[in-house]
Backbone as CSV, one residue per row, in Angstrom:
resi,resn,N_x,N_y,N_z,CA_x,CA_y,CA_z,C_x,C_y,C_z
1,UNK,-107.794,-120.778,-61.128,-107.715,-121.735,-60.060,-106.383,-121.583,-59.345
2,UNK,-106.468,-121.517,-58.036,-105.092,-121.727,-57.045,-104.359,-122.893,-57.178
3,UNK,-103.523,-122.959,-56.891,-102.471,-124.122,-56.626,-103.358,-124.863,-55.533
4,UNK,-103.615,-124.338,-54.183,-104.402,-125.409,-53.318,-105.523,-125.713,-54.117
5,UNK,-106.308,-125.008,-54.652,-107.664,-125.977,-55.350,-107.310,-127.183,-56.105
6,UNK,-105.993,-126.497,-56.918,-106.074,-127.801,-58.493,-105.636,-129.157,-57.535
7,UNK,-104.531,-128.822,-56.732,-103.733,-129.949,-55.813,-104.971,-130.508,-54.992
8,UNK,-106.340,-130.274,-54.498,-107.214,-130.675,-53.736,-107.785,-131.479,-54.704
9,UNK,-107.863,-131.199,-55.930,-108.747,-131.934,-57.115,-108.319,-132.642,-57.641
10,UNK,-106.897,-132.896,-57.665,-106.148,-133.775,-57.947,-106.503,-134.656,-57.192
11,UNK,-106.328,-134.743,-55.538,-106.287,-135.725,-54.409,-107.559,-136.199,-54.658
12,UNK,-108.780,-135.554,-54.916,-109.914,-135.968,-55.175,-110.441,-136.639,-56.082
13,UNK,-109.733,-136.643,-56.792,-109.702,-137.264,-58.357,-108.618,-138.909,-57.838
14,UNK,-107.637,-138.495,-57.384,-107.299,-140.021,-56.879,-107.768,-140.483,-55.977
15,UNK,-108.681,-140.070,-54.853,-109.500,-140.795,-53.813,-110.773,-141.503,-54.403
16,UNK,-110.921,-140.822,-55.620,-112.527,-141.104,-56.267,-112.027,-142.574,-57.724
17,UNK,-110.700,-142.175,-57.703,-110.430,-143.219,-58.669,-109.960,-144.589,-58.125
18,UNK,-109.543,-144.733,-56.562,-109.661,-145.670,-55.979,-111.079,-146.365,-55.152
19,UNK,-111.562,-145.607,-54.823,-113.350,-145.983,-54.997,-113.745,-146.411,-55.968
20,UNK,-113.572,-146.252,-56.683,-113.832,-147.030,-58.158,-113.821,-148.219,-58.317
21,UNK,-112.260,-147.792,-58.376,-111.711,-149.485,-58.370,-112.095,-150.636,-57.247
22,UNK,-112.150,-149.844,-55.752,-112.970,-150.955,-54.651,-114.179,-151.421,-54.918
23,UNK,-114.809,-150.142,-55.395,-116.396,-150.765,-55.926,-116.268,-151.954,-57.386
24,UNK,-115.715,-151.506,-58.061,-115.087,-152.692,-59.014,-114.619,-153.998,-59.004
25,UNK,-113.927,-154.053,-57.768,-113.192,-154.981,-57.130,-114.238,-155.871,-56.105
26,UNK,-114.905,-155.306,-55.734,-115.959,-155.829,-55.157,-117.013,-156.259,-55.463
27,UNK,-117.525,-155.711,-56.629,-118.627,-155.760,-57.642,-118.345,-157.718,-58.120
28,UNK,-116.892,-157.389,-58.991,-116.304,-158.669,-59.378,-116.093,-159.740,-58.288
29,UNK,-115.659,-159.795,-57.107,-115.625,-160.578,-56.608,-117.280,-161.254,-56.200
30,UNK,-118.603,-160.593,-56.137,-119.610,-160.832,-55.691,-119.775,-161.552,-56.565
31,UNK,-119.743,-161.036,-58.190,-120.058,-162.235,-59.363,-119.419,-163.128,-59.931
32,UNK,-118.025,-163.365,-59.477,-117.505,-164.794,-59.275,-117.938,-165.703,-58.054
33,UNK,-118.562,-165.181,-57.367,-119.158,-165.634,-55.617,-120.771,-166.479,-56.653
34,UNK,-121.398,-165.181,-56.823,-122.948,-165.861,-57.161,-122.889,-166.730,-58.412
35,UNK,-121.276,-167.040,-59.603,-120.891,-167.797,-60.202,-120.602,-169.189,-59.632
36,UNK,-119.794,-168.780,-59.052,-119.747,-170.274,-57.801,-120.963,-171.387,-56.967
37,UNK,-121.569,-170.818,-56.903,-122.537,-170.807,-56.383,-123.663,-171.382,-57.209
38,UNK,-123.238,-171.001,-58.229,-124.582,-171.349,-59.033,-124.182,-171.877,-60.223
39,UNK,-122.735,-172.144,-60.585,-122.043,-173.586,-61.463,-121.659,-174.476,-60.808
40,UNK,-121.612,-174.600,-59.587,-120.394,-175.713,-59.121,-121.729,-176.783,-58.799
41,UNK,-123.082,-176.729,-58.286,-124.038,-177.850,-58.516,-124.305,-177.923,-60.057
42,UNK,-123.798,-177.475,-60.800,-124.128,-177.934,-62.392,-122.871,-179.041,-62.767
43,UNK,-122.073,-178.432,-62.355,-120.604,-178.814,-62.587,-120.524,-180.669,-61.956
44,UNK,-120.997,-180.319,-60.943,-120.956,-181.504,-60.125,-121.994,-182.805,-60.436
45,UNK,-123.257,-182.158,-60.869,-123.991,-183.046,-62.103,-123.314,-183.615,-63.275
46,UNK,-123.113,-182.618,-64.067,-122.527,-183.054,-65.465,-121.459,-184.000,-65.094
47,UNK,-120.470,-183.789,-63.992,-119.653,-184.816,-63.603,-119.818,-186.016,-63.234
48,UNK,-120.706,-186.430,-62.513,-121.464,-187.644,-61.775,-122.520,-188.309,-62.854
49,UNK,-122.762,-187.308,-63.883,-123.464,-188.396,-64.734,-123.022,-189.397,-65.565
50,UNK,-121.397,-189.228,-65.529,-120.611,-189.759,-66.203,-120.256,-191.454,-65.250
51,UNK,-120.649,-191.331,-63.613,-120.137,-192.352,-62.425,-121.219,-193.282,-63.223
52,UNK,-120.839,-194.518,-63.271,-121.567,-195.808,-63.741,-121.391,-196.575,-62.689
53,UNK,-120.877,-196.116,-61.317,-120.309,-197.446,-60.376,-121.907,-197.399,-59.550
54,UNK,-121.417,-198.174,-58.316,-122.299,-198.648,-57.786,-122.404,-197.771,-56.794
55,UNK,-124.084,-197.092,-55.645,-123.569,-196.444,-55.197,-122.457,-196.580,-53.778
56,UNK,-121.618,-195.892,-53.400,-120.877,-195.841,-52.339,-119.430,-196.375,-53.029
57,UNK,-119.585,-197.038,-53.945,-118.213,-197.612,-55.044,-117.411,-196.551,-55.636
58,UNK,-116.191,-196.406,-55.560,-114.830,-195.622,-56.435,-116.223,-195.210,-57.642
59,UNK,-115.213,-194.235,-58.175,-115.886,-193.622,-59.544,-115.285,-194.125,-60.538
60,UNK,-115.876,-194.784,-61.343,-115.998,-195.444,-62.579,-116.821,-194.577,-63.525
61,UNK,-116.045,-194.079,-64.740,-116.001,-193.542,-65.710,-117.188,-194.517,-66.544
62,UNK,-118.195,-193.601,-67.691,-119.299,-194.381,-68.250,-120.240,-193.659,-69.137
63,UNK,-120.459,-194.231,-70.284,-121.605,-193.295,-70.923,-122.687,-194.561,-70.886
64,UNK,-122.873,-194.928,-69.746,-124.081,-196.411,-70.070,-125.242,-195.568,-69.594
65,UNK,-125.503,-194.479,-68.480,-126.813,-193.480,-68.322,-126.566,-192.581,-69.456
66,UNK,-125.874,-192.048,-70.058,-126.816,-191.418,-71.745,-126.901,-192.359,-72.650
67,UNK,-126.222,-193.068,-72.921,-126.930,-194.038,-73.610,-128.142,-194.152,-73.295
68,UNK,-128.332,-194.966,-71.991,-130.128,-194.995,-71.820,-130.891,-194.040,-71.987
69,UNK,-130.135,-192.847,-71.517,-131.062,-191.990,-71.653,-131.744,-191.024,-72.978
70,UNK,-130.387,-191.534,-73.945,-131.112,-191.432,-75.381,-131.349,-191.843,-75.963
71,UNK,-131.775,-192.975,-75.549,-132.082,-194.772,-76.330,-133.758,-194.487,-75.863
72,UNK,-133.899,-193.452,-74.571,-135.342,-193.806,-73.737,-136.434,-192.611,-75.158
73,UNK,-137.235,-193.485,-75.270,-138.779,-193.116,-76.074,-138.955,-191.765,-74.931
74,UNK,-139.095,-191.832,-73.722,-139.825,-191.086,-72.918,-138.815,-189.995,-72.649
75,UNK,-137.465,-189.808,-73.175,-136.540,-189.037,-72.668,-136.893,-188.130,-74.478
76,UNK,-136.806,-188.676,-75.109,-137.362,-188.052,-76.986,-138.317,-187.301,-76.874
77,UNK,-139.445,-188.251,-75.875,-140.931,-187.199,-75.754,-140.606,-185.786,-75.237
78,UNK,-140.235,-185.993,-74.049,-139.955,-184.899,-73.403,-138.861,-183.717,-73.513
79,UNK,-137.942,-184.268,-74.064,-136.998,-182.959,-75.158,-138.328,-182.168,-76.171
80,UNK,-138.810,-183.188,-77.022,-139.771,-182.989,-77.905,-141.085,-181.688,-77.064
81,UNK,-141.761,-181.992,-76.527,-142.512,-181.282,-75.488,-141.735,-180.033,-74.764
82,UNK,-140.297,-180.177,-74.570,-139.660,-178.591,-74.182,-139.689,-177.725,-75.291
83,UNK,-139.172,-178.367,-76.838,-138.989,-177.365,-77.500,-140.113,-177.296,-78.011
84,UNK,-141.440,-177.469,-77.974,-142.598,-176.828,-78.233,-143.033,-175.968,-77.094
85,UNK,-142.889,-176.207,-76.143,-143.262,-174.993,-75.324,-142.403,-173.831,-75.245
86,UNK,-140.827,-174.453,-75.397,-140.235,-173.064,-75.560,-140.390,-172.370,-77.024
87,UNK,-140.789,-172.563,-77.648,-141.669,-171.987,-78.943,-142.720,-170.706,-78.535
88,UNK,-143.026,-170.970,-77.149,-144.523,-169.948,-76.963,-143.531,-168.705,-76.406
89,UNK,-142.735,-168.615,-76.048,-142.079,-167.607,-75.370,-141.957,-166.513,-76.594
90,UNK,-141.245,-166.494,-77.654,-140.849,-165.529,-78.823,-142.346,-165.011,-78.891
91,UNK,-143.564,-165.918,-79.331,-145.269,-165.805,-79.735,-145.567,-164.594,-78.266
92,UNK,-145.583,-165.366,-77.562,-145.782,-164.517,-76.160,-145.531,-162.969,-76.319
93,UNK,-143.932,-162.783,-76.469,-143.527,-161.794,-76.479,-144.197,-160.885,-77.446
94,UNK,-144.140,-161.251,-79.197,-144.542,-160.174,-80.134,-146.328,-160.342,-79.397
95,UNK,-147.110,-160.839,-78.858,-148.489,-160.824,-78.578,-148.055,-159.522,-77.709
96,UNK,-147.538,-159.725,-76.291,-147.315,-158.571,-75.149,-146.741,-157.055,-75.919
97,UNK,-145.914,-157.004,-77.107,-145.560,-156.015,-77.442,-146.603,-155.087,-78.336
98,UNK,-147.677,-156.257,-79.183,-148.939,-155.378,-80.348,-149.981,-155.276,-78.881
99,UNK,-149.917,-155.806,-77.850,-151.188,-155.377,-77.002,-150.398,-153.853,-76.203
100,UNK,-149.497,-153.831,-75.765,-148.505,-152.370,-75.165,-148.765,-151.519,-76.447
101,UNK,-148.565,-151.644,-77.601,-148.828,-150.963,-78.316,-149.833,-149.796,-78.919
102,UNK,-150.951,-151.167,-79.047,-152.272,-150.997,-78.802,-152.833,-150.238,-77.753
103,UNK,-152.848,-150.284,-76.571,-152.829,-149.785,-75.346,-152.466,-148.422,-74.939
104,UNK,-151.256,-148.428,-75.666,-151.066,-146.855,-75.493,-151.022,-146.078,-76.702
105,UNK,-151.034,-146.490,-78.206,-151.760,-146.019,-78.961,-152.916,-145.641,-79.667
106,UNK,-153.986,-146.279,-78.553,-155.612,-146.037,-79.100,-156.164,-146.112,-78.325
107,UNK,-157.293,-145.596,-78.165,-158.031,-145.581,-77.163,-159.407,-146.981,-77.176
108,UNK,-159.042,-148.018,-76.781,-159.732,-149.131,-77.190,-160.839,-149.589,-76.158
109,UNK,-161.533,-149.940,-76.070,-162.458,-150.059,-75.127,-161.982,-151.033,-74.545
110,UNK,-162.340,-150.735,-72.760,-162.020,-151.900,-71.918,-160.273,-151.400,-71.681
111,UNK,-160.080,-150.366,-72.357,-158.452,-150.327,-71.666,-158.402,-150.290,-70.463
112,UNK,-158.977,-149.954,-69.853,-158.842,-149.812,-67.902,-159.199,-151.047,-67.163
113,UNK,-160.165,-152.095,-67.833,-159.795,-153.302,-67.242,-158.888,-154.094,-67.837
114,UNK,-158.734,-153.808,-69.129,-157.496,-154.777,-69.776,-156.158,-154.042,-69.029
115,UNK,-155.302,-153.126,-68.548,-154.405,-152.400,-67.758,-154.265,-153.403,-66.233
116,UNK,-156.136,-153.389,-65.897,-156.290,-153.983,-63.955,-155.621,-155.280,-63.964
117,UNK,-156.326,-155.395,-65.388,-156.016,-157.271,-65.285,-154.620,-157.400,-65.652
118,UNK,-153.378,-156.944,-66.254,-152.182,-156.939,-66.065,-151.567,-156.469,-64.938
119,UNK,-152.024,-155.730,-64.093,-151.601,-155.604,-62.988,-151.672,-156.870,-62.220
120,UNK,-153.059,-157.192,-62.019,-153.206,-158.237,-61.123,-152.090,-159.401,-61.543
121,UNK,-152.318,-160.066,-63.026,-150.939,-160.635,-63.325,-149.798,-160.400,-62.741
122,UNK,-149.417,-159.169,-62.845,-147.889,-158.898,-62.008,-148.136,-159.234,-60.574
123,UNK,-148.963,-158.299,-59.846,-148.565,-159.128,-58.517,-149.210,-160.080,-57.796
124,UNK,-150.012,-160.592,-58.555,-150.687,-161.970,-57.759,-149.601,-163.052,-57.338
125,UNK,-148.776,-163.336,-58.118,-147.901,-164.281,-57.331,-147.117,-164.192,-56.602
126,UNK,-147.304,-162.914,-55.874,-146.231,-162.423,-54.759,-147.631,-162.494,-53.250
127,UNK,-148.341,-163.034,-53.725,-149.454,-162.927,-52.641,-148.834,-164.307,-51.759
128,UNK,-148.939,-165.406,-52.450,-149.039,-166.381,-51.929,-147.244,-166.609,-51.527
129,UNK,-146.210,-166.151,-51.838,-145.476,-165.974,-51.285,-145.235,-165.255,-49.529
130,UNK,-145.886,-164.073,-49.502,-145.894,-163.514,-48.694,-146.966,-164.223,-47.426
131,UNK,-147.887,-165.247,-48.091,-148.493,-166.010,-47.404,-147.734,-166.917,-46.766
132,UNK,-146.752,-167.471,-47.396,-146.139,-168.400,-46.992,-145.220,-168.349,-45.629
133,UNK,-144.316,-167.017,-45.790,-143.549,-166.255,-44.709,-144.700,-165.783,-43.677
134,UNK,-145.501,-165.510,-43.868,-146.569,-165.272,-42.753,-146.586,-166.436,-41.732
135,UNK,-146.840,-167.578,-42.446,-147.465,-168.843,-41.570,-146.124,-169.435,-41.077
136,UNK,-144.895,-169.197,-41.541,-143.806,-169.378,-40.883,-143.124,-168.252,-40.199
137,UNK,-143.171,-167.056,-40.126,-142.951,-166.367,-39.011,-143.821,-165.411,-37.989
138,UNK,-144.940,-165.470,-38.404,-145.805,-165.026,-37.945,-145.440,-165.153,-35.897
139,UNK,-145.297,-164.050,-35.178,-145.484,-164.048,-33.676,-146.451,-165.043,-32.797
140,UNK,-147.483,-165.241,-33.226,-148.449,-165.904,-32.322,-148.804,-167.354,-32.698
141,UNK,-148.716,-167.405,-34.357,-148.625,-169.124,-34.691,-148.084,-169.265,-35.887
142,UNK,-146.794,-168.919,-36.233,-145.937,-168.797,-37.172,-145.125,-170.039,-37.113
143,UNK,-145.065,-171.475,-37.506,-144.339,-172.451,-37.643,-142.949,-172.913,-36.881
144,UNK,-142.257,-171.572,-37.765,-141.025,-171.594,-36.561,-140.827,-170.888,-35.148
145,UNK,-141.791,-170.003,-35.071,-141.598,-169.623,-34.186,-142.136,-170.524,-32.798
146,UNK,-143.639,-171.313,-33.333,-143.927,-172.507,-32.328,-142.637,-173.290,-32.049
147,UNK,-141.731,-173.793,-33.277,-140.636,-174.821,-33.049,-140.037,-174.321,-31.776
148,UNK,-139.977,-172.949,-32.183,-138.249,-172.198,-31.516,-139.248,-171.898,-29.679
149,UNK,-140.582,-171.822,-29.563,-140.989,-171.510,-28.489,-141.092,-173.029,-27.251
150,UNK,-141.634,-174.005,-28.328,-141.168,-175.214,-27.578,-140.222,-176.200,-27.380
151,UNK,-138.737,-175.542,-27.966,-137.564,-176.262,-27.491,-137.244,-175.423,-26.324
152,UNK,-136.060,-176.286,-25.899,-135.591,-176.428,-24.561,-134.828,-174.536,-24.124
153,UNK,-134.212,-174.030,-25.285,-133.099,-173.322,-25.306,-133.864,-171.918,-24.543
């Protein structure tokens, strides 16, 4: 290798190691951004559940809403009722992993509609999404676009 090559690979090696770091630097700042963003209405709950005042009244400090709210029969039920349903998720999973299994280790009858019908699962609920953006932007009778055609501007 020449002196100009190694000295070019050098420069290249520090142009590529500050790209790095911008992409790094940027990377991090996006996920303290979509952090923000998505603790500070949690933050601001957990805080206010603590206000016992009246509304529009100074903030007054209070555990008199958890109290009620773990004093409430109907607040027990419904903890009670989450952690049984979140129970089906783990079940779910080992079921989805012996049917993948199954599926591509044997040749079982009905594999080609049992395959359709997981497909359809996956994207059926992107139908009615895309329905939705239709009827609101749609050119000729798309929701907003009526709004935006019969104001003044």
């Amino acid at each position: 290798m020449t002196d100009g090559t190694l000295s070019a690979s050098k420069s290249m090696g520090i142009v590529r190691s500050r790209a790095i770091g911008l992409e790094w630097f940027y990377g991090f700042a996006l996920f303290l951004l979509v952090a923000f963003i998505t603790l500070a209405p949690v933050l601001y709950v957990v805080i206010e559940s603590f206000d016992v005042a009246r509304l529009g009244a100074p903030y007054q400090f209070g555990l008199d809403g958890w109290r009620d709210m773990i004093a409430s029969q109907r607040t027990l039920n419904a903890a009670f009722y989450s952690l049984i349903l979140s129970l089906r998720v783990p079940l779910a999973i080992v079921i989805a992993l012996v049917m993948s299994w199954l599926l591509i280790r044997f040749d079982i009858p009905g594999r080609r509609f049992i395959e359709l019908s997981l497909m359809f699962g996956f994207f059926l609920p992107s139908v009615p999404m895309m329905m939705g953006w239709i009827l609101l932007l749609d050119k000729n009778y798309g929701l907003l676009n009526v709004v935006a055609q019969n104001c003044s501007f």
